[in-house]
C-alpha positions as CSV (number, residue, x, y, z in Angstrom):
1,X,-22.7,-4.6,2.6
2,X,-24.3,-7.5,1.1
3,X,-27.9,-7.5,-0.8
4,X,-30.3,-9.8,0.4
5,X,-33.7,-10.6,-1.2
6,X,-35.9,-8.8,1.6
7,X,-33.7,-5.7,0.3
8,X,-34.5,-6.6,-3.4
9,X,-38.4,-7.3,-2.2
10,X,-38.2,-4.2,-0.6
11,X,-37.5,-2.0,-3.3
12,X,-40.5,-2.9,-4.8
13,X,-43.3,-2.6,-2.2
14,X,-42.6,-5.7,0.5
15,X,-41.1,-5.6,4.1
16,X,-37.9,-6.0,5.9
17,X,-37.4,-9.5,6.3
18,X,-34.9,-9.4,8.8
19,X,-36.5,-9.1,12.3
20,X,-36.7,-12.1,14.7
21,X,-39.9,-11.1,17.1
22,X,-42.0,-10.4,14.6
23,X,-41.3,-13.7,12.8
24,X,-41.3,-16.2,15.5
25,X,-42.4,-18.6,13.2
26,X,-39.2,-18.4,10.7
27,X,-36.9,-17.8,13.9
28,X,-38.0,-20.9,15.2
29,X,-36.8,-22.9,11.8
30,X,-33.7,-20.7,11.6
31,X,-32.8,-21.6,15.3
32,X,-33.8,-25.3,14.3
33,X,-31.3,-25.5,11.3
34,X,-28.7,-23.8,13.2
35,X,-28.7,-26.2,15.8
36,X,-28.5,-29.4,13.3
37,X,-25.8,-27.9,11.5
38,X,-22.2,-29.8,11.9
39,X,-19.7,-27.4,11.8
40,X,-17.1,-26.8,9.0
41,X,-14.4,-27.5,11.2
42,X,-13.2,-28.7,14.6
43,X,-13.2,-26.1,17.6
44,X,-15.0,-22.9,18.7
45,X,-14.7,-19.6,20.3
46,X,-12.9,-20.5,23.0
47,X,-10.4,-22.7,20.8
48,X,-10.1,-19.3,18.6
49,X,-9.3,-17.3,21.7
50,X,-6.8,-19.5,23.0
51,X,-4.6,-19.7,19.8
52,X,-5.3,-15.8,19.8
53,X,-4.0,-15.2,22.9
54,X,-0.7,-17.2,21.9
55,X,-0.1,-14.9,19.6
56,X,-0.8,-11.9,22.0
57,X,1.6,-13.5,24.0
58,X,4.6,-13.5,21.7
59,X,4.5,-9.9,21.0
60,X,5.2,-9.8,17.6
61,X,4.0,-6.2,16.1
62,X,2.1,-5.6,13.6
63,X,5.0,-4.2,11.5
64,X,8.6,-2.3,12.3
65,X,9.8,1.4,10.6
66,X,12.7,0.8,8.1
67,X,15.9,1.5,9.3
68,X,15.3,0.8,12.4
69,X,16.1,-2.4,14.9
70,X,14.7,-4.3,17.3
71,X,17.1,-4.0,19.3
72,X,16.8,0.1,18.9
73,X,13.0,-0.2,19.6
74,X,13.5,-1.5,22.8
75,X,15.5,1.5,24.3
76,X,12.9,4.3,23.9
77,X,15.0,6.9,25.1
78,X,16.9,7.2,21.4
79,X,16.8,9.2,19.1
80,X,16.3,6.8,16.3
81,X,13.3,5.3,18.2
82,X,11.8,8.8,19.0
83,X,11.7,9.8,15.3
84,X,11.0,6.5,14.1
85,X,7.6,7.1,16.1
86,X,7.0,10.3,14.5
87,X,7.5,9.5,11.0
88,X,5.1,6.6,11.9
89,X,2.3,9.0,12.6
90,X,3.0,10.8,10.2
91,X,2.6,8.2,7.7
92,X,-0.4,7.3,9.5
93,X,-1.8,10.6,8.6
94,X,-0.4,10.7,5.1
95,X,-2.8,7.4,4.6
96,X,-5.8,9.0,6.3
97,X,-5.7,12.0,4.1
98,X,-5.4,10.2,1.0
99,X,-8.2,7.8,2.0
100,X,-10.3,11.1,2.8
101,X,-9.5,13.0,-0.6
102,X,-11.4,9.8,-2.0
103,X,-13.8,10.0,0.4
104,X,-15.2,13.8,-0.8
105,X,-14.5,12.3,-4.6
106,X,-17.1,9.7,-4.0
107,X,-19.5,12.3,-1.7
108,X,-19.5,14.6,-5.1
109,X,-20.1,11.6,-7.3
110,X,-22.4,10.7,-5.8
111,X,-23.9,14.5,-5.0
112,X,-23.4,15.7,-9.0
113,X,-25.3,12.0,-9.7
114,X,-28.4,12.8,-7.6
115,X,-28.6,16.5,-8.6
116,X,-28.5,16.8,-4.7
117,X,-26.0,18.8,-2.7
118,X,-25.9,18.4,1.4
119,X,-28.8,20.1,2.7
120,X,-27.5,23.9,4.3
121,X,-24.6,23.2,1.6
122,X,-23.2,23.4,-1.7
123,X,-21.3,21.2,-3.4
124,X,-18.5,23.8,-4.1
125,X,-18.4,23.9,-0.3
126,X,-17.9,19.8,-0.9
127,X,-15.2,20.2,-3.6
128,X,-13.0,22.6,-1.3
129,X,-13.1,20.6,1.9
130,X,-11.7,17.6,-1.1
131,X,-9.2,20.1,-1.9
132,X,-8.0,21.3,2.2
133,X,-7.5,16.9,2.4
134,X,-5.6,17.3,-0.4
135,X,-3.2,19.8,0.7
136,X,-2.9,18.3,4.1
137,X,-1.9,15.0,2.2
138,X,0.0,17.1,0.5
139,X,2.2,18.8,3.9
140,X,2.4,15.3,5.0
141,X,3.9,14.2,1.6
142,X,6.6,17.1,2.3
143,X,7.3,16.7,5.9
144,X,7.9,12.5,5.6
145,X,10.4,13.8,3.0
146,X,12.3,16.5,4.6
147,X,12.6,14.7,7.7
148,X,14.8,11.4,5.1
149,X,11.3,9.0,5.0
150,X,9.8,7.6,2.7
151,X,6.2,8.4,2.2
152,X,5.6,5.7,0.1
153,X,6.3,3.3,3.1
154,X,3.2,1.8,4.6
155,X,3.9,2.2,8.5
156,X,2.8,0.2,11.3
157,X,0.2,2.7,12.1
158,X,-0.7,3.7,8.7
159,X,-1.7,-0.1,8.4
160,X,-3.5,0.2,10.9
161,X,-5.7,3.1,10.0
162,X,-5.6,1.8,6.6
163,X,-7.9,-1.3,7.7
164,X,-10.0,0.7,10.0
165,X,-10.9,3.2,7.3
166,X,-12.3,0.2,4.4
167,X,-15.7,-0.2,6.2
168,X,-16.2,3.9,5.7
169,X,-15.0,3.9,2.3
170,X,-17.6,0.5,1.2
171,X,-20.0,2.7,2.6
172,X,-19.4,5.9,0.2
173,X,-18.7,3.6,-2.5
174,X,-21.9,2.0,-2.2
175,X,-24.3,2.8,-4.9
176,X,-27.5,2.5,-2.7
177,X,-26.2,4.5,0.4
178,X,-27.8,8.0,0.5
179,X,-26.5,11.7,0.9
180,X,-26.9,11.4,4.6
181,X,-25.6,7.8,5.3
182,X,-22.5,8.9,3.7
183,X,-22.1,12.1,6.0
184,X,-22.8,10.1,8.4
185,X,-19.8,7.9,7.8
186,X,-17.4,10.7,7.0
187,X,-18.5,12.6,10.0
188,X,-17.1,9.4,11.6
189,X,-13.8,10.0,9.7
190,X,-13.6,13.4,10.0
191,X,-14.0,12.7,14.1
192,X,-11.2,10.4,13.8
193,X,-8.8,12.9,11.6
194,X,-9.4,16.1,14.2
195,X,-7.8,13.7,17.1
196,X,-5.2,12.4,15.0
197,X,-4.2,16.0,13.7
198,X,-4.3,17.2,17.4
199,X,-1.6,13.9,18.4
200,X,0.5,15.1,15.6
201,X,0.4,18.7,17.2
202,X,1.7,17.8,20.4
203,X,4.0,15.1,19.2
204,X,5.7,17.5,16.8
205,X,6.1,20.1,19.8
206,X,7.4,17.8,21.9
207,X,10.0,16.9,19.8
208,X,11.5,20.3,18.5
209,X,9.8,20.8,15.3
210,X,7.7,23.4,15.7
211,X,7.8,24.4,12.2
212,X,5.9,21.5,11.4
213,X,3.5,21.8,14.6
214,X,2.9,25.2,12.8
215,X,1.4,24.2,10.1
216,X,-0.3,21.1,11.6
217,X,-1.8,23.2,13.8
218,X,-3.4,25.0,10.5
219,X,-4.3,21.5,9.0
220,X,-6.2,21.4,12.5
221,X,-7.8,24.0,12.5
222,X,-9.2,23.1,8.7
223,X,-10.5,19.4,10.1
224,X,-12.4,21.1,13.2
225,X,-14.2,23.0,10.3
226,X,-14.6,20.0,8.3
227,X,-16.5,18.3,11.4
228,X,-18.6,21.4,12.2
229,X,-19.9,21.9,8.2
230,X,-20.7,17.8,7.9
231,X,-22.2,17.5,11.6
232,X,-24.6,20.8,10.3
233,X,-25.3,19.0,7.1
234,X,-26.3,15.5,8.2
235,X,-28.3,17.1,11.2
236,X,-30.1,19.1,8.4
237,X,-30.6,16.5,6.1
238,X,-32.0,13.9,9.1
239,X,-34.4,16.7,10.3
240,X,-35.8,17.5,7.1
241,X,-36.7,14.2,6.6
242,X,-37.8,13.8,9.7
243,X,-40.4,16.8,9.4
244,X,-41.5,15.1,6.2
């Protein structure tokens, strides 16, 4: 998130600069200079969506497990393919929970700074959820192992949710972002980890270890809690301020 001078004027009495309709008259010269503008660079959209979809063609994944073939990921009946797929959700876990330990680290930095704990909370209540994401990272760290992974490798789908997580951790890094803009994103993230922890249920049923699904299933149970505490802590917070 970028800081523009209507944020800067802002801060210190003046108005959001950023609306179109009620600014015709500076949408007017912005739509002007747009349209004068050479580009940087031959081609467009549709140029971009063409050489896109070449790639989309050629199938080529976004990354492979180790020790495993191509030729073996193409016969998904095996047993190399079956638990190459679990360890790669189990990696993709492993990278969620460490991204969501230093999520809560920057909610209680940023709570401790501001003398100002979620409203209906405490921070204590903040510092222990930190501490259940650590312990699932934790299991994960474990399970990778016993099973002969690696959970140092950076998966297919641990890339994945790598990338999708940076926008939610720029947010609760984010000096200016308040208390309730950063439940809000970690609500979002907290959303996301229930579902995945629910997959990982199933999948580890499914494929005999229900040792592990055991324990997910406890991990689970801690992330459905997680939602229900931040959904009741950004609703307080938004109503508040809404009652003035």
């Amino acid at each position: 998130m970028q800081t523009t001078q209507s944020q800067r004027t802002n801060k210190n009495g003046g108005g959001n600069l950023t609306g179109v309709q009620s600014a015709p008259e500076r949408s007017e010269k912005l739509i002007e200079g747009a349209s004068t503008a050479e580009p940087s660079m031959e081609g467009g959209t549709e140029l971009a969506d063409t050489e896109r979809a070449e790639y989309i063609g050629e199938g080529f994944p976004i990354g492979f497990m180790p020790g495993v073939s191509v030729a073996e990921e193409e016969d998904a009946g095996s047993e190399a393919v079956s638990m190459a797929l679990f360890l790669d959700k189990l990696s993709e876990r492993l990278a969620f929970e460490r991204m969501g330990t230093r999520l809560y680290d920057g909610l209680i930095n940023k709570c401790e700074t501001l003398s100002e704990p979620p409203m209906g909370g405490t921070l204590d209540e903040v510092r222990e959820i930190r501490e259940e994401e650590h312990r699932h990272f934790l299991l994960l760290n474990d399970a990778v192992t016993k099973l002969g992974g690696d959970p140092t490798v950076m998966s297919p789908s641990a890339n994945v949710a790598a990338v999708a997580s940076q926008g939610i951790m720029q947010v609760i890094m984010d000096p200016r972002t308040s208390i309730a803009q950063s439940l809000q994103v970690i609500l979002t993230a907290e959303l996301t980890d229930t579902a995945g922890w629910d997959m990982l249920c199933e999948l580890a049923d499914e494929l005999g270890h229900s040792d592990l699904a055991d324990e997910f299933r406890q991990a689970w149970e801690n992330e459905e809690k997680h939602v229900m505490n931040i959904q009741s802590w950004l609703s307080n917070t938004v109503m508040a301020r809404a009652a003035g």
